[in-house]
N, C-alpha and C positions, 0 to 999 in steps of 0.2 A: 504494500500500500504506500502509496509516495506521499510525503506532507509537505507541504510549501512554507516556508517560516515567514513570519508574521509581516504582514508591509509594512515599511518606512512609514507610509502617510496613509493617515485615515481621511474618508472621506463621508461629509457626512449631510444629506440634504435637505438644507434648508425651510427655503418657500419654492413657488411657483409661478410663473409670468406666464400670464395667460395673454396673445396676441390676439387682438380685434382681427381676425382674418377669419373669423365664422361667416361672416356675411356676403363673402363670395364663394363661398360652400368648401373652401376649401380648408384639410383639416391637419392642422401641423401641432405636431407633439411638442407641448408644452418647454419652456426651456427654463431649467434648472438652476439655482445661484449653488454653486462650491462651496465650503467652508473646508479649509485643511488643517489640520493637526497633525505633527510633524513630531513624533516618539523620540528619535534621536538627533532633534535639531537643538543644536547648543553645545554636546556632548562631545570633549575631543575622544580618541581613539583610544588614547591613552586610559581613561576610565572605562571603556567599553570592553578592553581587553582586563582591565582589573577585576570586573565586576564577572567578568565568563571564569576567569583563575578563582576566584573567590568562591563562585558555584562550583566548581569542577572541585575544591578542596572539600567543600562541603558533602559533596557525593561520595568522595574516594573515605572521608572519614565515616559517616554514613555505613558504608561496607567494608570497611575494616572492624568496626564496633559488633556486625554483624558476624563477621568470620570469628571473633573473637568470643561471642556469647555460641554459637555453635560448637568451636571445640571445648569450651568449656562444660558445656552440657552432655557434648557426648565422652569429655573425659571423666564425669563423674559416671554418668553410665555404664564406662569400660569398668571402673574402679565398683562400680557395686556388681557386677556380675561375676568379676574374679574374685569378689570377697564371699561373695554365695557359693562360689566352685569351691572355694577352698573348706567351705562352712562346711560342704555335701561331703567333701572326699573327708573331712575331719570323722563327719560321724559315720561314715561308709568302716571307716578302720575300728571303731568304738564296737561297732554294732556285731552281728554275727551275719545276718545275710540284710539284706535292703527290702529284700521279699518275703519276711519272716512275717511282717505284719499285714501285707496283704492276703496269704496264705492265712492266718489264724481268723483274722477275718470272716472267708470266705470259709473256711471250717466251721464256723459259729455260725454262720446263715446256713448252715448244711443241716446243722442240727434241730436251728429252728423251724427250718421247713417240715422235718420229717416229726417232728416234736407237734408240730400242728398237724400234719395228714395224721398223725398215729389217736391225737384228740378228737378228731373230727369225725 
């Protein structure tokens, strides 16, 4: 999509003069007065180029601030996952199997089923 940067000079109209030339039927599009307003009339170069470095620092600092809160948040992220890795393998070594308490679990629902058919 192509963008055109903003014009120099606004233009912006007025009133309208309206010509007595209805009365020989002929019919002429009104003519317009101008008014101009001129954005960068006054301004040397020198400020025009201050004011674009100025925004350009603004931007760069901008996404800097931004790279700077993303590693930060995924460095705490790294640091909480390898502190949970380390938590799991700690009690991995404590424990006797990892599937000890899934298994006794599903042994107790074993019994309750048949504990209920045997009632029922």
């Amino acid at each position: 999509m192509l963008q055109f940067p903003p014009p120099e000079e606004v233009v912006m109209k007025t009133k309208t003069e309206n010509e007595p030339d209805r009365k020989k039927g002929k019919a002429r599009p009104p003519k317009i007065a101008e008014f101009t307003v001129s954005i960068t009339e006054g301004v040397t170069e020198r400020f025009k180029v201050s004011v674009l470095v100025f925004f350009a620092l603004v931007f760069l600092t901008c996404v800097i601030f931004l790279v700077v809160y993303q590693v930060y948040s995924y460095d705490r992220k790294f640091y909480t996952v390898i502190n949970h890795y380390n938590l799991a393998k700690q009690s991995i070594t404590h424990s006797v199997s990892p599937w000890m308490s899934v298994l006794l679990e599903e042994k107790l629902s074993e019994q309750e089923t048949e504990a209920a058919e045997k009632s029922a």
